[in-house]
N, C-alpha and C positions, 0 to 999 in steps of 0.2 A: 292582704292576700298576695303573697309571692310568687313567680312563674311556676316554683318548683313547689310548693302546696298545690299548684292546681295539678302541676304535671302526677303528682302522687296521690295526689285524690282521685285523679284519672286512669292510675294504672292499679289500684288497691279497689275501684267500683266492684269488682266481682264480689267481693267480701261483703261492701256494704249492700251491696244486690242482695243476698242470703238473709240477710238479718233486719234489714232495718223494713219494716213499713213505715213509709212516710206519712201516710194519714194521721200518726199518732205525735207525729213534729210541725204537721201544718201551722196550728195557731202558734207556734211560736216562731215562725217564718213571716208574719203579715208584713214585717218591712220589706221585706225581699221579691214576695210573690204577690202579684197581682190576684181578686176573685176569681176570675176567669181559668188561670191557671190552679188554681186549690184547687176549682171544680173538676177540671179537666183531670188530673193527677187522680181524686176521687172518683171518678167515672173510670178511669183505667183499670184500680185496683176492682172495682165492682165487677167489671168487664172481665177484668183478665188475671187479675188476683196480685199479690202486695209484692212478687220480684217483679212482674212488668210494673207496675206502681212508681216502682225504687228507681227503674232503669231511665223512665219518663224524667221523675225530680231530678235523677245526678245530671239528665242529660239537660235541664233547664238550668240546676246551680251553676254548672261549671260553663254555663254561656252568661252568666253574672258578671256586670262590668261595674256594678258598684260598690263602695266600700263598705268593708267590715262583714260584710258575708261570710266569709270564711268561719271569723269569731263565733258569730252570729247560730251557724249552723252545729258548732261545735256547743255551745250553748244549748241551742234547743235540745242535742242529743242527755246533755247534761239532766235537764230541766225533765223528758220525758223518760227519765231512768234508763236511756243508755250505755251504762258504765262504762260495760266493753268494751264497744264500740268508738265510745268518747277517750277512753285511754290510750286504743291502738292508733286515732289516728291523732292523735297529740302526741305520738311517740314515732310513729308512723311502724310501727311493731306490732305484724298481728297472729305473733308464735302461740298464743293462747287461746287465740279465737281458732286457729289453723286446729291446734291440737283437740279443737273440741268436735273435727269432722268424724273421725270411727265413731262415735257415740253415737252422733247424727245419721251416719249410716246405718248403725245399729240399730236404731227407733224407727228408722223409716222400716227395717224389715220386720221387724217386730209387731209395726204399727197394729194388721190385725188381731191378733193375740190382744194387743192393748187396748184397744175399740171395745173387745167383748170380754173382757175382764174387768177392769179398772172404773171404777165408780168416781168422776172426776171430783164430785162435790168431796168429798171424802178425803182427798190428798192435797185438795190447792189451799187448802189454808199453811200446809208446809210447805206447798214450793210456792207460794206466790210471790216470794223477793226474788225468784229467777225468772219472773215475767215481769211484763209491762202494766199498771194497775190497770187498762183499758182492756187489756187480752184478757186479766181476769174478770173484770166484766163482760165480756164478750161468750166467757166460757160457763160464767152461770145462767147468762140471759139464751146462750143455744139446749144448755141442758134441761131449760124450764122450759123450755118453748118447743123443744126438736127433740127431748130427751137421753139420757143418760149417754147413747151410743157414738150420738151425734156430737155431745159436750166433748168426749172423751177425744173424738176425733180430733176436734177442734184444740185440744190443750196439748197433743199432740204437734199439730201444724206449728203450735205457738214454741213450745220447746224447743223445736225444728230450728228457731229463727231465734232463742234464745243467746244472748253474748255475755252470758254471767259462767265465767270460768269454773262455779262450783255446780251448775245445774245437775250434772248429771248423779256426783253424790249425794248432793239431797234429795233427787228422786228415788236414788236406791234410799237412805234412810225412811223416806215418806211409805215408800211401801213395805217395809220390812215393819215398821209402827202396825199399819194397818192388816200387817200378815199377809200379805198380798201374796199368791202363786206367782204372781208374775215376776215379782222380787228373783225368784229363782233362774230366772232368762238374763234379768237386768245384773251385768257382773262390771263393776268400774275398778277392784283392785288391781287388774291387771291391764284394763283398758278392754276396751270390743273386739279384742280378738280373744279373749278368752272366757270361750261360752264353756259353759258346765256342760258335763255328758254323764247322761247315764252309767250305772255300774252294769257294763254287760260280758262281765265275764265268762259266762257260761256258753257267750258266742264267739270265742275267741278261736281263730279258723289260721294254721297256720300250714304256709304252701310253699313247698322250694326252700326252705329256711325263710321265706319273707315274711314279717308281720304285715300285714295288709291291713289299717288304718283311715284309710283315706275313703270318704265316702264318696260315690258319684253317681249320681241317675241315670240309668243307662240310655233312659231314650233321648235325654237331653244334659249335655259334657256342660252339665254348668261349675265352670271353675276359677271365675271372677268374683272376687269379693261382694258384689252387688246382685248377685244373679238368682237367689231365689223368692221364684213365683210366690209362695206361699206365705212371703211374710215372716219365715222363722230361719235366723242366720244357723248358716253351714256347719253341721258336726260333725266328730269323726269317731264313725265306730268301726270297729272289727268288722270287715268285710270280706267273705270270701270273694276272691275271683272268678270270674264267668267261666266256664271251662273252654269256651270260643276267644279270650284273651288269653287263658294260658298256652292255647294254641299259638294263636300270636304272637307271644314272647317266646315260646321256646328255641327256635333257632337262636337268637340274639342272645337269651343265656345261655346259650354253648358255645359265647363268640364270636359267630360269624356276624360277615356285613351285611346285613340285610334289609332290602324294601319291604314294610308293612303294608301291603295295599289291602281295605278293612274299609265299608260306607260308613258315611257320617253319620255321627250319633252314638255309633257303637263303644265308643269310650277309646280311643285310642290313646291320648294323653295320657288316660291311666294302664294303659300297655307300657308307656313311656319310664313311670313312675315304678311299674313291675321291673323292666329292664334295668334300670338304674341303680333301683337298690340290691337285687340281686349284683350289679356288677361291683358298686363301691364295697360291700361284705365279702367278696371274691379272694380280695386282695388279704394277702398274709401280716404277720405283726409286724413294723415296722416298712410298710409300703402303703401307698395310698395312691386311690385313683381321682382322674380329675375330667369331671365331663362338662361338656359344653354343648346347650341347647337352643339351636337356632330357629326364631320368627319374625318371617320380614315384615309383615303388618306389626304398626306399635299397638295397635290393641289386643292383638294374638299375644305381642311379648308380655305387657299386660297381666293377660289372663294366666299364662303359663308360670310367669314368675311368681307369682302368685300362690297356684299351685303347687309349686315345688318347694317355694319356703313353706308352706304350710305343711306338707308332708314331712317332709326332713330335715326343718330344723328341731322339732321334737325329737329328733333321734339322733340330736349331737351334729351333725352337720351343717356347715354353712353355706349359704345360697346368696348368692349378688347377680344382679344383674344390671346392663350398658344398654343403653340404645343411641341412636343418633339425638334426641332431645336430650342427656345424661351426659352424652362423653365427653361436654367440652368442660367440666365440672369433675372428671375425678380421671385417677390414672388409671388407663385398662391393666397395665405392668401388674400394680399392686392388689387390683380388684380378681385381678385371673392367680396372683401366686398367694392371696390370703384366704380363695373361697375352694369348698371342692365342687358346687356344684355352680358354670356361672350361666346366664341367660343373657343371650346375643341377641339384637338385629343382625345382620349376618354382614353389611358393609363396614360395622364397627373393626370386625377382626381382618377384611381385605387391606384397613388402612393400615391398621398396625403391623402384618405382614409385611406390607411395603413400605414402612416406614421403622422397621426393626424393632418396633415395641415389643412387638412377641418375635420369639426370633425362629421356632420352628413348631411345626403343629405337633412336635413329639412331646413337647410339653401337656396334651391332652390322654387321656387314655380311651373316651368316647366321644362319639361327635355326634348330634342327634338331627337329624335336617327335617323341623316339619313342612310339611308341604311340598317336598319333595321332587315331585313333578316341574319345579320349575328351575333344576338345576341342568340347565342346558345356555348356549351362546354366550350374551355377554354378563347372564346374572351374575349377582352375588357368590351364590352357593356355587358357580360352576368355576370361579376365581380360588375361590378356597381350593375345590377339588385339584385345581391346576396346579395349585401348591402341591397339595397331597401326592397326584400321581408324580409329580417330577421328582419326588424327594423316593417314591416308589422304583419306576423305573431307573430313576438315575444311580440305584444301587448305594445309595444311603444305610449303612447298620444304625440308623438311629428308628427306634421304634414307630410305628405309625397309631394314631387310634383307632381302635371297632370305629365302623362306621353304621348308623340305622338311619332310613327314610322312613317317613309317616306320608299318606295319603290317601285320599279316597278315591283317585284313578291315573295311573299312571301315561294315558293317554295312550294315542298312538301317531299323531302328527299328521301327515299326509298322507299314509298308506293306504293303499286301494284293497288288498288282499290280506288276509292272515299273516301270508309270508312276508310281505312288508311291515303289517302291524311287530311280527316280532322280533324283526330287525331293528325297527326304533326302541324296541322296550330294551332288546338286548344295549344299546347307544347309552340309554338312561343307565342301564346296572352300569356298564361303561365308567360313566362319567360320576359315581356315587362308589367304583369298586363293589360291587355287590355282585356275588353268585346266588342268591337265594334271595327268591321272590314270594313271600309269607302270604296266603290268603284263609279265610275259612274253608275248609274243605271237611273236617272232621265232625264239626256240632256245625253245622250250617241250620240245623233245626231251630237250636238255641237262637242262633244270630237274628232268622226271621222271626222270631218269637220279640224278638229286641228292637229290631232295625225294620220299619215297617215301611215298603216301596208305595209311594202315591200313586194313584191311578190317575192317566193322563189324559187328557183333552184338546185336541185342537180345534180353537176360533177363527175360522177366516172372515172377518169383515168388511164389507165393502167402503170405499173412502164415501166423502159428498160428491153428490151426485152433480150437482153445482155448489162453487164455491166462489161468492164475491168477495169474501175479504182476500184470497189469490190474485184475485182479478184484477182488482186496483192496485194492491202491492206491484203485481209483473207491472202493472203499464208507469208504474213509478221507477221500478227499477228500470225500464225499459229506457224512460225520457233521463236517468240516473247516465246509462251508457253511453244514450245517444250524446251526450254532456262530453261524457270523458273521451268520445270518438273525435268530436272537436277541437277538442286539445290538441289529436295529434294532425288534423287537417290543416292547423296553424304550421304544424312541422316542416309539411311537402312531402319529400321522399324518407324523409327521419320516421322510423316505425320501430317498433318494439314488438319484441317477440311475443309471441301467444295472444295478442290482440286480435288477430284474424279469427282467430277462432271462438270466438266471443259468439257467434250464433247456434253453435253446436256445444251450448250449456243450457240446462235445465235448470230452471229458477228453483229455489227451496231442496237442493240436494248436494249432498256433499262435493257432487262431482264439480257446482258450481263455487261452491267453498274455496276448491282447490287454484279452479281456475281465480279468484278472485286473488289468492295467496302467491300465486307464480306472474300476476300483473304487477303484484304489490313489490315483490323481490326485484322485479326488471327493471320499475321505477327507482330505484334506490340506487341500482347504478348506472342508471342512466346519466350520461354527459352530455354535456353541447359547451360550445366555444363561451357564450355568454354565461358565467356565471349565475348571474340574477335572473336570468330567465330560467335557468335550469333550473334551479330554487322555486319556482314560482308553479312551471310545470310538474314538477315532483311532486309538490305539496298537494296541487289541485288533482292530480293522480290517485294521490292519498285520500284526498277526504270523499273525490267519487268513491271509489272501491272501498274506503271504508264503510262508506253511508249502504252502499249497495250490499255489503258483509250482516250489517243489522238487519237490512228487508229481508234477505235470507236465512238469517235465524229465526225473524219471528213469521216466515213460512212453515221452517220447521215446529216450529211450537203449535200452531194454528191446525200442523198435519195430527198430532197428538194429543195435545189441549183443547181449551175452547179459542174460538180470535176472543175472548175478552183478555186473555194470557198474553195471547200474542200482539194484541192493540196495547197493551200493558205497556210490554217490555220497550215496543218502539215509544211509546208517549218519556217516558222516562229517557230515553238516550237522545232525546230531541230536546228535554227538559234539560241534560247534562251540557248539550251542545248551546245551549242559549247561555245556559250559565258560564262558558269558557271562556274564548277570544271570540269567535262566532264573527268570522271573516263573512266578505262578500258570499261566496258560495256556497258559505254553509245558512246563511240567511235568504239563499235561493231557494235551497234545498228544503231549508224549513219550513218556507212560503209553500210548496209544492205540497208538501207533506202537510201541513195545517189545510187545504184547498179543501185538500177529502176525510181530513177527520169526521169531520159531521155525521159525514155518509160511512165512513170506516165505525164509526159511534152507534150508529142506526144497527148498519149487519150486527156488532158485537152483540147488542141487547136481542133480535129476532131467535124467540125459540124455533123456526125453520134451519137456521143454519148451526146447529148443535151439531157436536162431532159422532158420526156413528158407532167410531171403537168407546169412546167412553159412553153412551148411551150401552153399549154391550157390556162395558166394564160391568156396568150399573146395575147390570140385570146380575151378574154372575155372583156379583160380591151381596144386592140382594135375596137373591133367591140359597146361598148357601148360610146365611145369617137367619134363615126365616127355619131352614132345616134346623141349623145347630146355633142359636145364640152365643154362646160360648167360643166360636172359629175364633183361633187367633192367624192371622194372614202376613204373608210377608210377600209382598207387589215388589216384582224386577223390575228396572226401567232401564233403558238406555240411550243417553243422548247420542244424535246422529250428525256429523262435522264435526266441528268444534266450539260447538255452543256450548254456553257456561251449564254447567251442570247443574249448581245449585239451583239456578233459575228455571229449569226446566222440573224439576222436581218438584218447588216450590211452586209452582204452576199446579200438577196434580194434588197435591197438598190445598192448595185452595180451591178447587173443586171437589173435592171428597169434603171439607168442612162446609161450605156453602151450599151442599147438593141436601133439602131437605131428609131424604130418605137413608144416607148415608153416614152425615155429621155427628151421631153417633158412634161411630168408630174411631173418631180422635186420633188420626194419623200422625206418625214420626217419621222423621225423615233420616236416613244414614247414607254420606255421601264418604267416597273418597279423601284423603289428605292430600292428592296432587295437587300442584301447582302448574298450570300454563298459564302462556303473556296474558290469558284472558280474564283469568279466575284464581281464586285463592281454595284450596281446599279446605275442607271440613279442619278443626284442630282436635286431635286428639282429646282434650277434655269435652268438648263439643260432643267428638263421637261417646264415650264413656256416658255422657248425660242424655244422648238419643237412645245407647241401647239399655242403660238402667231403668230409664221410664216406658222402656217395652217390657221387659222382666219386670217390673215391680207394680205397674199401673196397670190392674186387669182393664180398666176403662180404655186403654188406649188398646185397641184390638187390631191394628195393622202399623205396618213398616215399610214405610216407601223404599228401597234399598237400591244402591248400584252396584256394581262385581265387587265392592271392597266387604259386603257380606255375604257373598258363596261360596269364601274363602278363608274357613280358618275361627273365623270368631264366634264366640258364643253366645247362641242367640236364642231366643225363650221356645219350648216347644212349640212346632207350626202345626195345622191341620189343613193349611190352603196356600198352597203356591202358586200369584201369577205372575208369569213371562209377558209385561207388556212390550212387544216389538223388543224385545230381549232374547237373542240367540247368539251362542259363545260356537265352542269347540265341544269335545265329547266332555274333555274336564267341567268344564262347568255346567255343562247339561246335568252330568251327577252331582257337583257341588250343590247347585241350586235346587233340583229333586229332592238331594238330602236336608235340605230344610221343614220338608213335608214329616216329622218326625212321627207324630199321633197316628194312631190305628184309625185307617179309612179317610185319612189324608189324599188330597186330589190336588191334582198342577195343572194348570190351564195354561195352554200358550195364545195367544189373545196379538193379531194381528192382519194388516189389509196387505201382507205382501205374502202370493202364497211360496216366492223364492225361500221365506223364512220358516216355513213348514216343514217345506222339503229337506233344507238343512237342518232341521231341527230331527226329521227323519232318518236321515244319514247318521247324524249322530246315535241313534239307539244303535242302527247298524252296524257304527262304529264300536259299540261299547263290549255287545255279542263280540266283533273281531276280538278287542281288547283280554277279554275273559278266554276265546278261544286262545289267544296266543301265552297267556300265562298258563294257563292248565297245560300246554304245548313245553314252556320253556321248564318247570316245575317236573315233568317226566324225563328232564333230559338227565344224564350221568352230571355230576358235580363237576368234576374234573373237566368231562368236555365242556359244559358250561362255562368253566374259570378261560379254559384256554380260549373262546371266543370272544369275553372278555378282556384277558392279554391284547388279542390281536388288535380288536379296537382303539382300546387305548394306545399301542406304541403307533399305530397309524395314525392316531390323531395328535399325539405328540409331536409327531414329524410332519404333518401341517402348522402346529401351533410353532412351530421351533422355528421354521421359517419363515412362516410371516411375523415373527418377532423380530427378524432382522434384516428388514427393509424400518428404517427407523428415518422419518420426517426431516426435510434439510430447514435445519434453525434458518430465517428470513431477518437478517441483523439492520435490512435499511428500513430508515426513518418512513413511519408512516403518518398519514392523518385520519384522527377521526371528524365523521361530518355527522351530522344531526339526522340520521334516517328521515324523517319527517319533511325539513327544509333543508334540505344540506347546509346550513351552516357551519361552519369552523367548529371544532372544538376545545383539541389538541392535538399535540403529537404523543406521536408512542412512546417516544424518547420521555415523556413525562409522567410515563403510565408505571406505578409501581406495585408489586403484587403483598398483599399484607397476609400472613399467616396462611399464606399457598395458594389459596380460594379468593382473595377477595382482591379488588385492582380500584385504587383510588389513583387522585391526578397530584403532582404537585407542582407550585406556582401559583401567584397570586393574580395569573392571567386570567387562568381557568376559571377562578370566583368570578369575572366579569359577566362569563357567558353563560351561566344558570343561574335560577332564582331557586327560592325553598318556600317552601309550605309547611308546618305542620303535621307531620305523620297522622293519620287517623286510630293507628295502632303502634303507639312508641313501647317497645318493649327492648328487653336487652335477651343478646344470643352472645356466649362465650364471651369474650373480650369486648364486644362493640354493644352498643347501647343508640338505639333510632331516634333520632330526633326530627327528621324532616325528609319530605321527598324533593329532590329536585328536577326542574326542569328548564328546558333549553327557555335562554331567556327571551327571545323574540316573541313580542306579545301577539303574534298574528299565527305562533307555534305553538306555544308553550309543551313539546311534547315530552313525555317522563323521560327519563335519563336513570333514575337509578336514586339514594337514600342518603343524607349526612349523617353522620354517625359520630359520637363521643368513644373514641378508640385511644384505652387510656389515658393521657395527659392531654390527646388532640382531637379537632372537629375539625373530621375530614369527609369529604365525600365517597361512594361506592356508586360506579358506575359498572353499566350490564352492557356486554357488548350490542347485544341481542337492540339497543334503542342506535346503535352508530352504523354507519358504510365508513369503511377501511377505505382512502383511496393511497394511492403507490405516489408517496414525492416528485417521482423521475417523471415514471411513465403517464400517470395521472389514472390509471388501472382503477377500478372499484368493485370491491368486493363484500360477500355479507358475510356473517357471523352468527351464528344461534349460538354457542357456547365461549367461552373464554379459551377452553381447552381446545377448540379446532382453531385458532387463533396462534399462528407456530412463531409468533415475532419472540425477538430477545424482552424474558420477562426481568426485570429487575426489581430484588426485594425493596422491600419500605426499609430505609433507616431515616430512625429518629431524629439525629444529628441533624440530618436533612432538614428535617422541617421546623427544628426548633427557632432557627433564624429568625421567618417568621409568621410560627404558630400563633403569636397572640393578636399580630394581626388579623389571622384567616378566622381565630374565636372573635373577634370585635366585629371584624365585617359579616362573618357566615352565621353569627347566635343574634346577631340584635333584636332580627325579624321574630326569632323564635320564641322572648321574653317576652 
């Protein structure tokens, strides 16, 4: 077994996760795996079913340090009729097994159609060479025991996980033998996107010259390939238009710029889809239009692209689309000049603006901005716009595109009054060019008939009346301060800023967070004459206020959670700290913190100190499940500082399944893709596989969500919206409402702060303004409209033009970076090179001295660089991150993040911090090659050995 067999075995596990149960390769494992372990692996799939199974073995194989396992396992795969599986990773190629996912998505929606049609016994003698002979035993002993419905299921699950390249043609051959109805669903000539439809000509409804094709549910915009409820994959018939969408669209078939503002659910997308092809048929013989449709969430872009190649490229047109995961992999140049219609994230086209890929937005003929509302400051959309109006006002004869916004409320920002609210709306047309503000006003009947408003509720709950697990955490963090106050007693008259005010913080609230963050920055450049002590005092600065940073998150969780969550999280980062270097003071700390576990163990388990909001939770979510068994529910949450998100969700997630009366509802969790120093967000295929087993798993009846679903994505019809301690702006008060989709849909807002009610109150009030000041702006003349308009914009150009040229003085002297953490040396700037614009490695064979590497936990490759390890500063009483080594093609070089150094000034000995590389204004100099080939084979010999 070679490093790079394991590193590819390591990075290809998703695949074998899918497909392989391990159960059925145990006994060919006994050299390898201990009883102990079969049983355990066997207990997991019992437990948790054959991909947790997979995830447990690969994570057992690939800690294998004996020989021949490798062969071994490849073998087994052999021996238990693995083909496929056995051939991709002897080749390491798994374009066959990839190619067999639409089919697999196809049979998952299909699946109930095929539960109550398909007689299993009846077929598996023709597929049984595309199972494993255990699964066909598996599938006669459920249908004789659990009967026919349950077999089916079962042969089902099994196909799922099949890796025989022909399975899915000889399931269409088996049923077409057996005449099976189903045969007629099941199509593989042209692959799972091409489901057969009905001959419904006689419903053929045509509007505005547009054939309208495209089918959509109105009460829920499902238009992601995985999105129907029902089990039976998406068709497309002849569909008339709502007559409340063709309201919608009219203005923008006539041209003009216009905001859509329209509630969720209503099908706006397919307003989108009206607009567009009416605009691309506009154009005469011999011209062609070119539009470009912008979504800053990747899973919006997603769904949309989606939607739109499905629409039109049946009708001769071609659809591409770019995101920031795509664009380091194809040229936006030739993807924008060979497609007509293309789908953006919308930073993709900021770059190429400023990097002349695209060289003017006149190359567009439409521009479509969903979500709209958010093109204001320093977004995206409002960079674009910045292009657009200057090419506008700057008296350009080169064409501009229509421009249309999509949204469910255009908001109103601060305004206290109508006449402020539409002053901001007017800001927004502004900044999108639009004089015409589109809403229902004509079939408004229709619309309610469609778009059904929940009726709303607020809970105000009392917190614990007494709370000991508070109790002892404060007097922890308490003896934590008093710790870090001695530090600076050692000082004298040397004091640091914002320490005096360490008594006027509240334990377990943001406001403490902040104070802990503005100690942490002081420290870092803090100086004294003795180096070494300044090191020593920084460091112990650091790990007080860090330790103190964790008792304050898991306050937070305790205020929201149960303390068994919040005893959790700290047992686990005290777990992490034993595991590190685990200095003197962090093995104070620990002693401190072990003194009262026992007793912090005791509270956890007492059903007296339960939390009251979730005891309410408990009541609302049972008592509306007792009404309608059927509720499908989507729970807001929001973390409060800046605690890790997942973990706090993950928290409700494990109370909702451990809560006897609840566990039933099989909760999903859908977090954000951001990134901070603290957390990794959700990834994209993560989220796609959180919301398809909300849509597709009636069993799974709630959605733990954070703001990254109120916004935009398509999510299964709701009947219950809660707000736990979750209050936005007016925007999201209706993003989130509009999840409530089902007739007689209710929203709870569920909270012990009544500041959160009342803002939640404001917001309705807001929304009235909102509505008053569009119905306001919608009566005014066009013309006076445009010209208020005008005015905005040249006014705001002449702010923007200004502060354009106050432009940052280049800082050309040498600087040092020092180890945030211990200020240790690092390097100089002078050795800091910037690779491919973004990214800043070090060269010199100095710099290998003063960090070590690890192992990535997650070695994947992005554009040109490939991760192979994290490093960090090498004093073993620090070790703190630094930043990733990377294989950047012919070299293994490091990637460091400013955000872990203190900048100090050569001369003056000045220290300063850094959150980004871009506020960071030294002289950058690019990587050249030449440079480092000298010598590269040293820095591979010294900087990989560890990593083999």
């Amino acid at each position: 077994m070679t490093a790079e067999q394991r590193r590819n075995l390591h990075a290809f596990r998703g695949y074998v996760r899918k497909i392989l149960d391990p159960t059925y390769i145990l006994s060919y494992m006994t050299p390898w795996f201990k009883d102990d372990v079969v049983q355990n692996i066997q207990a997991e799939k019992n437990n948790k079913g054959p991909t947790e199974a997979a995830s447990l073995f690969l994570q057992i194989l690939l800690e294998l340090q004996e020989e021949g396992w490798f062969r071994g396992f490849l073998d087994a795969l052999h021996q238990a009729g693995y083909s496929g599986l056995y051939e991709a990773i002897e080749s390491w190629d798994f374009q066959k097994i990839e190619k067999l996912e639409e089919y697999r998505l196809l049979l998952k929606r299909l699946q109930p159609e095929f539960k109550t049609t398909i007689n299993p016994e009846d077929i598996l003698p023709e597929i049984s060479g595309c199972l494993i002979n255990q699964e066909c035993e598996e599938i006669i002993q459920i249908s004789s025991n659990k009967g026919l419905m349950a077999g089916a299921e079962k042969m089902v699950e099994c196909l799922l996980r099949s890796d025989k390249e022909n399975w899915p043609k000889t399931l269409k051959l088996a049923l077409e033998k057996e005449e099976s109805k189903f045969s007629e669903l099941w199509m593989v000539e042209k692959g799972a996107e091409t489901i057969q439809m009905k001959d419904l000509e006689d419903d053929e409804m045509k509007t505005l010259d547009v054939q309208i094709v495209y089918k959509e549910e109105p009460e829920n915009q499902n238009l992601s390939q995985n999105s129907c409820p029902s089990g039976v994959p998406p068709t497309y018939s002849p569909l008339k238009p709502r007559n409340y969408q063709l309201e919608l669209a009219l203005p923008a078939q006539k041209g003009k710029n216009t905001i859509i503002c329209a509630p969720t659910g209503c099908g706006k997308t397919f307003v989108s889809l009206l607009i567009c092809e009416h605009h691309l048929k506009k154009f005469p013989q011999g011209r062609k239009g070119k539009v470009v449709f912008f979504a800053v969430q990747l899973p919006v872009y997603e769904q949309q692209k989606s939607a739109f190649s499905k629409h039109f490229e049946r009708l001769g047109y071609k659809v591409a689309g770019i995101s920031g995961a795509t664009a380091d992999n194809v040229s936006v140049e030739q993807i924008i000049e060979n497609n007509d219609i293309i789908i953006l994230t919308p930073q993709i086209l900021v770059n190429s603006l400023k990097n002349g890929t695209v060289p003017s937005l006149s190359i567009f003929t439409l521009m479509i901005f969903d979500e709209c509302h958010n093109t204001n400051k320093h977004h995206p959309y409002n960079m674009i716009m910045f292009n657009y109006l200057d090419q506008k006002l700057g008296g350009s004869s080169d064409s501009l595109p229509q421009v249309i916004g999509l949204t469910a409320s255009v908001g109103v920002g601060d305004a206290k009054n109508t006449a402020e609210a539409t002053e901001y709306i007017c800001k927004v047309c502004a900044s999108l060019d639009t004089s015409v503000v589109t809403t229902v006003r004509d079939n408004l009947e229709e619309l309610e008939e469609v778009v059904y408003k929940p009726q709303k509720f607020f809970r105000k709950v009392e917190s614990r009346t007494t709370d000991k697990f508070k109790c002892i955490i404060s007097q922890l963090m308490a003896e934590t301060e008093a710790l870090a106050k001695s530090i600076f007693e050692e000082l004298g008259t040397v004091t640091l800023e914002n320490l005096s005010q360490i008594q006027n913080r509240n334990f377990g609230t943001q406001k403490y967070e902040q104070w802990i963050i503005a100690v942490q920055k002081a420290c870092m450049v803090f100086q004294m004459p003795d180096k070494d002590e300044e090191s020593r005092i920084c460091k112990a600065l650091f790990l007080y206020t860090s330790h103190l940073r964790k008792y304050n998150d898991a306050l937070i969780i305790n205020e929201d959670a149960r303390v068994k969550d919040a005893l959790n999280y700290l047992k686990n980062f005290f777990r992490n700290v034993r595991a590190a270097g685990f200095d003197a003071i962090e093995q104070d700390l620990t002693q401190r913190f072990e003194e009262k576990l026992l007793e912090l163990e005791d509270i956890s388990m007492d059903p007296s100190n339960e939390n009251p909001k979730l005891e309410d939770l408990s009541f609302i979510l049972q008592e509306e499940y007792h009404l309608n068994p059927e509720t499908r529910t989507i729970l807001f949450a929001k973390t409060r500082a800046l605690l890790t998100t997942a973990l706090y969700f993950q928290a409700l997630k494990n109370w909702i399944e451990e809560h006897p009366r609840l566990r039933f509802l099989k909760p999903g969790v859908l977090t954000g893709r951001g990134r901070t120093s603290q957390t990794m967000g959700m990834t994209l295929p993560a989220q796609k596989c959180a919301l398809d087993a909300f849509r597709t798993n009636r069993d799974s009846k709630i959605l733990i969500a954070t703001s990254v679903a109120d916004e935009g994505i398509d999510i299964a019809q709701c009947n219950l919206v809660i707000l736990y301690e979750y209050v936005g702006n007016v925007i999201k008060m209706i993003q989130t409402r509009g999840r409530g989709r089902a007739r007689g849909s209710k929203c709870f807002l569920l909270t012990s702060n009544a500041d959160v009610i009342e803002k939640e109150k404001i917001n309705i009030c807001k929304e009235k303004m909102m509505n008053d000041s569009i119905s306001s702006l919608q009566s005014w003349n066009e013309a006076e409209f445009k010209e208020k308009i005008l005015q905005i914009q040249s006014h705001e150009k002449l702010i923007r033009d200004n502060q354009g040229k106050v432009k940052p003085v280049l800082d050309k002297k040498n600087k040092k970076l020092l180890c945030r953490k211990c200020k240790t040396f690092a390097c100089y700037t002078a050795d800091v090179r910037v690779v491919e614009e973004c990214y800043f490695t070090v060269v010199g064979d100095a710099f290998r001295e003063r960090f070590m590497t690890k192992l990535h936990p997650r070695p994947t490759k992005f554009g040109s660089f490939e991760k192979k390890a994290k490093i960090f500063c090498a004093r073993k009483d620090c070790l703190h991150d630094w930043g990733i080594h990377v294989r950047y093609k012919a070299f293994e070089i490091p990637v460091i993040k400013i955000i872990s150094f203190v900048v100090e000034d050569v001369v003056t000995g000045a220290q300063t911090l850094y959150a980004k590389w871009k506020d960071f204004n030294f002289e950058k100099i690019p990587f050249d090659a030449a440079e480092l080939y000298s010598h590269a084979q040293d820095l591979n010999l010294q900087g990989m050995d560890g990593l083999e």
